[in-house]
C-alpha positions, 0 to 999 in steps of 0.5 A: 665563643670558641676561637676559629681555628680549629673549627675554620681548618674543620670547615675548610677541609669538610668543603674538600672532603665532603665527608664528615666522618673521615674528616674527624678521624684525618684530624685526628690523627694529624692533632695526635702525629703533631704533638710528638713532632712539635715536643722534638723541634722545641726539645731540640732549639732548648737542649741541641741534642737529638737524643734529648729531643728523641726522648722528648717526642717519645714521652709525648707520644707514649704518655696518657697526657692526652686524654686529659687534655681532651677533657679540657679542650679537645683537639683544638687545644691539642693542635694549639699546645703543639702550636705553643711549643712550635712558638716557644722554639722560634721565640727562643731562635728569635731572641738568641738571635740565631735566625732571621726567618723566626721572627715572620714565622713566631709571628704568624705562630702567636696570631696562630695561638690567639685564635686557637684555644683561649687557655693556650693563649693565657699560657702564651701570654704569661709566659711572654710576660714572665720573660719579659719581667725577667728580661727587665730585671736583667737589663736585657733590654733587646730581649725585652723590646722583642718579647713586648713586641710579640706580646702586644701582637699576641694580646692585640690579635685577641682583643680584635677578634673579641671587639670584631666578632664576639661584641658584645662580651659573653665574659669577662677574662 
């Protein structure tokens, strides 16, 4: 019961390319090039320094992080880790209030996670709900509301794709 977005971009670029092994090795490298790009523009919302952002992408690129992450999920949860820090940056963007645009875009970024890899979905959702006690306890009531609302979309747009399409449940979270 493996999320449909990795395999769906799979399908969907092997009816255009007709040829299963350039199509792995385009995916590939696009999962591979993502990550150093994803690590800057999340590097560059938190810290608003380029040469901070620079270092980030190039530790990213340079590291052996990934074959780990390839024993433990493969490309989808690479392209859904790139995903996470994409979300994360317009979280960020959306609840300091500084663009309008984040909140679609973070949208379509958490339904995005919720049908990419489920151990990337379970980092997601902690970390919305680790904000979320601490936005509580701070009284930050705004940031609150913002964090529930992407939550409940985040864990909601799961729970559908499991009672739709996975019924009945091969597991229990």
């Amino acid at each position: 019961n493996y999320p449909p977005l990795f395999p769906s971009l799979t399908a969907l670029l092997l009816s255009l390319t007709k040829d299963p092994s350039f199509l792995i090795k385009f995916l590939a490298t696009f999962v591979f090039a993502l990550r150093p790009a994803a690590a800057y523009i999340f590097s560059m919302v938190v810290f608003r320094n380029r040469l901070v952002a620079f270092s980030a992408a190039m530790m990213i690129m340079l590291l052996p992080i990934h074959v780990e992450m390839l024993g433990w999920g493969g490309y989808p949860n690479l392209l859904c880790l790139s995903i996470l820090m994409i979300a994360m940056s317009l979280l960020i963007l959306w609840i300091r209030g500084d663009d309008g645009w984040a909140f679609p875009v973070l949208t379509i970024f958490s339904v995005m996670i919720a049908l990419g890899h489920n151990l990337t979905l379970l980092m997601y959702s902690t970390s919305l709900l680790l904000l979320l006690i601490s936005s509580l306890a701070l009284r930050r009531w705004s940031t609150a509301l913002k964090l529930v609302s992407i939550l409940t979309l985040t864990v909601g747009t799961y729970v559908i794709y499991n009672l739709v399409f996975l019924w009945p449940p091969q597991y229990v979270l």
